[in-house]
C-alpha positions in Angstrom: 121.9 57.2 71.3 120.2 54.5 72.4 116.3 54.9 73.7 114.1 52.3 75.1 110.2 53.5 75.9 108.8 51.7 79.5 107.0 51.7 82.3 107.5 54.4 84.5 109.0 53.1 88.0 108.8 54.8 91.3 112.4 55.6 91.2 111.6 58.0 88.1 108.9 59.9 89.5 111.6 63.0 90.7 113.4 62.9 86.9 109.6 62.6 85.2 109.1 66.1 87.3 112.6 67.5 86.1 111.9 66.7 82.8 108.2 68.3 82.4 109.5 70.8 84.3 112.8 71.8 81.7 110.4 70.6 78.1 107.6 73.0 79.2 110.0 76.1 80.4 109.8 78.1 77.3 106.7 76.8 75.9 104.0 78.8 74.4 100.4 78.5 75.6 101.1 76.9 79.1 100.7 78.1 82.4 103.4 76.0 83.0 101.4 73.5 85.6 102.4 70.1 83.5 104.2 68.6 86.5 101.3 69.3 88.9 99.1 68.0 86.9 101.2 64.7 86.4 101.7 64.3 90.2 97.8 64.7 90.9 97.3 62.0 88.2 99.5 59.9 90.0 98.1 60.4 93.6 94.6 59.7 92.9 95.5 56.7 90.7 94.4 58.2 87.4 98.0 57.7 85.6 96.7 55.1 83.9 99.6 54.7 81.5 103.0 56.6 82.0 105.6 55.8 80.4 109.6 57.2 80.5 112.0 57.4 77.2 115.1 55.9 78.7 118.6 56.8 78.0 121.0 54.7 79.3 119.2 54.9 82.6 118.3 58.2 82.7 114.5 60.0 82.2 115.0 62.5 79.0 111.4 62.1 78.2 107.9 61.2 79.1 104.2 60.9 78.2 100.9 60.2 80.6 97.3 58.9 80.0 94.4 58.9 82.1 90.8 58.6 81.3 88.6 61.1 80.5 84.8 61.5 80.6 82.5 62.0 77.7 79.0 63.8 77.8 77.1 61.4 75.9 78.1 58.6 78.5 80.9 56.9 76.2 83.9 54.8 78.8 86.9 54.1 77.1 88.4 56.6 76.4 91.7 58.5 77.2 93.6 61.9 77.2 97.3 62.0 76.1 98.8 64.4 78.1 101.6 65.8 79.3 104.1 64.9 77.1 107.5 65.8 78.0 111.1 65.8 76.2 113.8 67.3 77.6 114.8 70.2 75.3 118.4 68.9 74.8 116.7 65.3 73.0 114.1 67.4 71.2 114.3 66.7 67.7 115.7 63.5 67.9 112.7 61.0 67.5 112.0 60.6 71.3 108.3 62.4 71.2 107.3 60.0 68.1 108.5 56.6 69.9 106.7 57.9 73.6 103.9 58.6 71.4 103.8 55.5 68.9 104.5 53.1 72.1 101.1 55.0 74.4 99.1 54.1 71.5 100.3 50.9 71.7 99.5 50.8 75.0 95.7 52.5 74.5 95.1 49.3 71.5 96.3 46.4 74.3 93.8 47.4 77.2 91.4 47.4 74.3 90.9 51.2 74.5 87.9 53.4 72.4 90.1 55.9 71.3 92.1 58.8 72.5 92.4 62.8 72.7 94.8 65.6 73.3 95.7 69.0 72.7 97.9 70.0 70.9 99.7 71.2 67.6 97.6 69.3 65.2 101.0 69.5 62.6 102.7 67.4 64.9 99.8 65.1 66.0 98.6 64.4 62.7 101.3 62.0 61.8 99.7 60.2 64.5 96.5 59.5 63.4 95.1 62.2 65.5 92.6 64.6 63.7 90.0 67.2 65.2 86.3 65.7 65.0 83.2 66.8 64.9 80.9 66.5 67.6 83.7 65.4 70.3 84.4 69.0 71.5 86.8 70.4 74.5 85.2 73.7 75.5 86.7 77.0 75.0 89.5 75.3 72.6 90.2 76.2 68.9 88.6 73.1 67.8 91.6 72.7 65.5 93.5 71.8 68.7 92.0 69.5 70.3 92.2 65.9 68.4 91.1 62.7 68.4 92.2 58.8 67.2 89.5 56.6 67.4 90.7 52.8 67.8 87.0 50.7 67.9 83.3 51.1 67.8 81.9 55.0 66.6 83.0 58.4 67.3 81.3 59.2 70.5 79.9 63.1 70.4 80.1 65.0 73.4 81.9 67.4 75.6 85.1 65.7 76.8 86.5 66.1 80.4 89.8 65.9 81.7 90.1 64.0 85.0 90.3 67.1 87.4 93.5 66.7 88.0 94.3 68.7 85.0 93.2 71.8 87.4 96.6 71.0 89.7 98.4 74.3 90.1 101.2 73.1 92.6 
């Protein structure tokens, strides 16, 4: 198995939909929406980075950024989210090089640092830790995390672009 991590193209936006689509299916805590929310990222220009997990030209996994706001007036800064493997790769390494190479991504455009929700066992191999003072209302703060990449923590409410509201 042979993965490469790139740029998503236009010809990949129907597999990127498949694939949230199948990895989210028999989540917990989702009101399964993932797709909807990537699509509206991408139609108002707020996929700032997406990028597909390759294999041997097809989609089998994918992760998007896009900015988010913070209360105390602090730019730079970026949500992780979705994240998407198709449940037969799981467990194979794919998540850890989509995520590895979108923080690679964040540190070349010279991003502030980054958040997400999500298991904070899995995210914490990352880099990504809940902070104080950089909150997500009405989430466990043990959930939602940050990695900071310059300057200080900024503290604030954070807000996803609204996008994240997409339900079809």
């Amino acid at each position: 198995m042979t993965i490469s991590i790139r740029e998503e193209q236009p010809s990949d936006i129907q597999s990127i939909h498949e694939v949230t689509v199948a990895a989210f299916l028999e989540a917990q805590h989702t009101d399964h929406t993932e797709q909807f929310i990537v699509k509206a990222l991408r139609e108002s220009c707020a996929l700032s980075i997406s990028l597909v997990a390759d294999e041997a030209g097809n989609v089998v996994g994918h992760v998007a950024l896009s900015p988010v706001s913070i209360s105390d007036g602090t730019d730079g800064w970026y949500g992780l989210g979705p994240i998407s493997v198709h449940p037969n790769n799981q467990n194979k390494g794919i998540g850890s090089k989509l995520m590895n190479a979108a923080i690679q991504e964040l540190k070349n455009i010279k991003a502030k640092g980054c958040v997400l929700l999500g298991d904070p066992n899995y995210y914490h191999r990352f880099g990504f830790r809940p902070r104080e003072g950089l909150v997500l209302l009405d989430v466990p703060e043990e959930y939602f995390q940050a990695l900071v990449f310059q300057e200080d923590l900024p503290q604030g409410i954070v807000t996803y672009h609204e996008s994240f509201s997409a339900k079809s």
